[in-house]
C-alpha positions as CSV (number, residue, x, y, z in Angstrom):
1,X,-41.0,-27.0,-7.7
2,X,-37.6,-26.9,-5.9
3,X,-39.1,-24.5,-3.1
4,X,-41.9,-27.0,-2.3
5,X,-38.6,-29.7,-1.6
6,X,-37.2,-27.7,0.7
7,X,-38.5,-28.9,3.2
8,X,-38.4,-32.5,2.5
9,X,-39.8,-35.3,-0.1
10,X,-42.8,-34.9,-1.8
11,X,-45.4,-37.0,-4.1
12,X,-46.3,-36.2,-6.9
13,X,-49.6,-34.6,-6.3
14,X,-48.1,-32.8,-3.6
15,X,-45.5,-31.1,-6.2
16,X,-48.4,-31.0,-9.5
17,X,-50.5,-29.2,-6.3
18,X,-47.8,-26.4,-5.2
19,X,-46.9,-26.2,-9.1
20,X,-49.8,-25.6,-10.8
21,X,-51.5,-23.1,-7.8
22,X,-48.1,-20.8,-8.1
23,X,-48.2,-20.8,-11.8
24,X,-52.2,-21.2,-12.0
25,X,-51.5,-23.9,-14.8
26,X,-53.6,-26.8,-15.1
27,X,-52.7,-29.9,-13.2
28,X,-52.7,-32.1,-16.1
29,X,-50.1,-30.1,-18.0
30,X,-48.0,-29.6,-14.6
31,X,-48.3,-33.0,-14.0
32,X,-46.9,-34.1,-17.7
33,X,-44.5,-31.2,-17.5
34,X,-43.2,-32.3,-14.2
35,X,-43.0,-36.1,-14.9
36,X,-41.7,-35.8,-18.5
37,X,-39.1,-33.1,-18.1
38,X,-38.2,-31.2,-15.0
39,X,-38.2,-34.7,-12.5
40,X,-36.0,-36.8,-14.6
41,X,-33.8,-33.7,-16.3
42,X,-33.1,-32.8,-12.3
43,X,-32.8,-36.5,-11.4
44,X,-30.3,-37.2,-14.2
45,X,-28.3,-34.5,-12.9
46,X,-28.1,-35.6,-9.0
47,X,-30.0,-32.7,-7.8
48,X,-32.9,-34.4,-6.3
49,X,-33.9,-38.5,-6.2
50,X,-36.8,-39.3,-8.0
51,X,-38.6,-42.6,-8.1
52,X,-41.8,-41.9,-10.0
53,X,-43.9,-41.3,-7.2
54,X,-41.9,-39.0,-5.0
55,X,-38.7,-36.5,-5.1
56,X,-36.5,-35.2,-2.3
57,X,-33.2,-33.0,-3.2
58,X,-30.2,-35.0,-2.7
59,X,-27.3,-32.6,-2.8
60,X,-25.1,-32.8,0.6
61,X,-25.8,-28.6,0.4
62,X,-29.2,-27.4,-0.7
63,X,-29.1,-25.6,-4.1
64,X,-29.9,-21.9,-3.7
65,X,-33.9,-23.0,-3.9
66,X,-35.3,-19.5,-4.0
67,X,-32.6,-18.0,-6.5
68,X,-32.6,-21.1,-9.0
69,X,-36.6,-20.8,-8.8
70,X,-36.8,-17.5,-9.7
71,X,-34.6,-17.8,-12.7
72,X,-36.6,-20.5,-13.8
73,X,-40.3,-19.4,-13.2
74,X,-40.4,-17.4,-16.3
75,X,-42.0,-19.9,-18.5
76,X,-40.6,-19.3,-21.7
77,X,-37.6,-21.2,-23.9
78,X,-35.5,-19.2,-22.1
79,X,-36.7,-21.2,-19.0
80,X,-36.2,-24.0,-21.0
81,X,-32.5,-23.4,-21.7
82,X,-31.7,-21.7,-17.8
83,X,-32.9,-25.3,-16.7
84,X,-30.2,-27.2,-18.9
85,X,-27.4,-25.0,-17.8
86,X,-28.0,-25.0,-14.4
87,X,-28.9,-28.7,-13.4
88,X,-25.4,-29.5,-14.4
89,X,-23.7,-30.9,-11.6
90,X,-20.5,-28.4,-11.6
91,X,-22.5,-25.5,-11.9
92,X,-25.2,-26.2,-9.6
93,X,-22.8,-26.3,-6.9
94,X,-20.7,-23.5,-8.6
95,X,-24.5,-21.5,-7.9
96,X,-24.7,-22.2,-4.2
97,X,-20.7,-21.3,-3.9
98,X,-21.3,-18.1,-5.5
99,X,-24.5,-17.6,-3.5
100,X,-22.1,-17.4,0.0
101,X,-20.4,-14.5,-1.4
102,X,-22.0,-11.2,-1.5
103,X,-19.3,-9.6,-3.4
104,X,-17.2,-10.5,-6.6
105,X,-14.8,-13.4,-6.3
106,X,-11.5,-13.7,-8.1
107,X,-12.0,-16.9,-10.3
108,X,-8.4,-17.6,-9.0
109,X,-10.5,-18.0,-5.3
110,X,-13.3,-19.8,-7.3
111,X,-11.1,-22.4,-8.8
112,X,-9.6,-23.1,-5.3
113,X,-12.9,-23.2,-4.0
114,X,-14.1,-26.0,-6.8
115,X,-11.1,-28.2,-5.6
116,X,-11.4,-27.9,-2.1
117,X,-14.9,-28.7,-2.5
118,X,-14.3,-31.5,-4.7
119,X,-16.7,-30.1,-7.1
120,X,-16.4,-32.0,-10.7
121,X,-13.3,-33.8,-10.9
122,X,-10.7,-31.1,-10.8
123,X,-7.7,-32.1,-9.3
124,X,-5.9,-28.8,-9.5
125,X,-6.7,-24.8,-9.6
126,X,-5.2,-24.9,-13.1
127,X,-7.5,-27.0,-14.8
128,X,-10.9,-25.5,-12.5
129,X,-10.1,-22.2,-13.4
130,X,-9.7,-22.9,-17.2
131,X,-12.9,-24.8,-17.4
132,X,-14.4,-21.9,-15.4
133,X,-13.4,-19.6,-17.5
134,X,-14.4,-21.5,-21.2
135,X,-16.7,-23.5,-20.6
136,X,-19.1,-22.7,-16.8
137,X,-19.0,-19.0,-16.4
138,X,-20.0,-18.6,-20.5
139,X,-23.1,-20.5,-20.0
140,X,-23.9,-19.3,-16.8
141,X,-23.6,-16.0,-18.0
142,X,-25.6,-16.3,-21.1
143,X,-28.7,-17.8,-18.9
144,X,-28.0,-14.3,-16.7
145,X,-27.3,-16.4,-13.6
146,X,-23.8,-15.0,-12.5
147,X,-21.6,-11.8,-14.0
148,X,-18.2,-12.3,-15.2
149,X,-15.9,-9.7,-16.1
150,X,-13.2,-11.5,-18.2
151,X,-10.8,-9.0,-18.0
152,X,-10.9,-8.6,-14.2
153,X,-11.1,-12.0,-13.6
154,X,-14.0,-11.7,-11.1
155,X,-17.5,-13.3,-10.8
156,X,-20.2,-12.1,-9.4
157,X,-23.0,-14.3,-8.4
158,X,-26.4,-14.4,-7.1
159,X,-26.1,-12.7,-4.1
160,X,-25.3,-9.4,-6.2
């Protein structure tokens, strides 16, 4: 569903259409799926505008489309549970960050990176780096979207 925003807005149809022929699901069941969960969930969380009719991504810097879609396409709970981790504002734009770098990045460079980004509402490295370190990187980690090695202090993300 995010690839098919890519390029712009979309109606509904046109997203149940691009959904259900990837996944060869019925339409009806994309359609509810779409509608009743993955529209508003993603809507809620500022990552694309939805009116009921039609969705366009709103974030100033595209989301890593093609990454975030593969790591949801699965279709099982996990799915499910990658979804709710990664629609959260911080770490949505703590994804596309990590997907600039193609090698590990101190979480020391990461905090500074949230606050010069104004990502969340850190005002300083100290408080980024300890809510990257207890509460982001854990659950982006468990859905198996970045690597962090705690005792190097360095995070690899999707561009690994």
């Amino acid at each position: 569903m995010l690839t098919a925003l890519e390029d712009g807005a979309c109606t509904l149809a046109e997203l149940v259409d691009a959904v259900a022929s990837r996944e060869s699901a019925d339409r009806g069941a994309t359609r509810i799926e779409l509608v009743h969960n993955h529209l508003p969930r993603l809507a809620d969380h500022g990552i694309l505008e939805w009116d009921g009719e039609t969705a366009s991504l709103t974030l100033e810097r595209s989301p890593p489309v093609a990454e975030l879609s593969a790591l949801l396409e699965d279709g099982d709970p996990a799915g499910e549970r990658t979804l709710e981790v990664l629609v959260h504002p911080v770490r949505t734009r703590l994804y596309a960050v990590l997907s600039e770098f193609d090698r590990p990045i101190s979480i020391e460079a990461l905090a500074g990176e949230l606050v010069d980004r104004e990502i969340g509402s850190f005002t300083d490295h100290s408080a980024a780096r300890l809510a990257l370190h207890h509460v982001h990187l854990p659950a982006m980690v468990d859905v198996g979207a970045v690597e962090f090695d705690p005792r190097t202090g360095t995070v690899r993300g999707p561009g690994r």
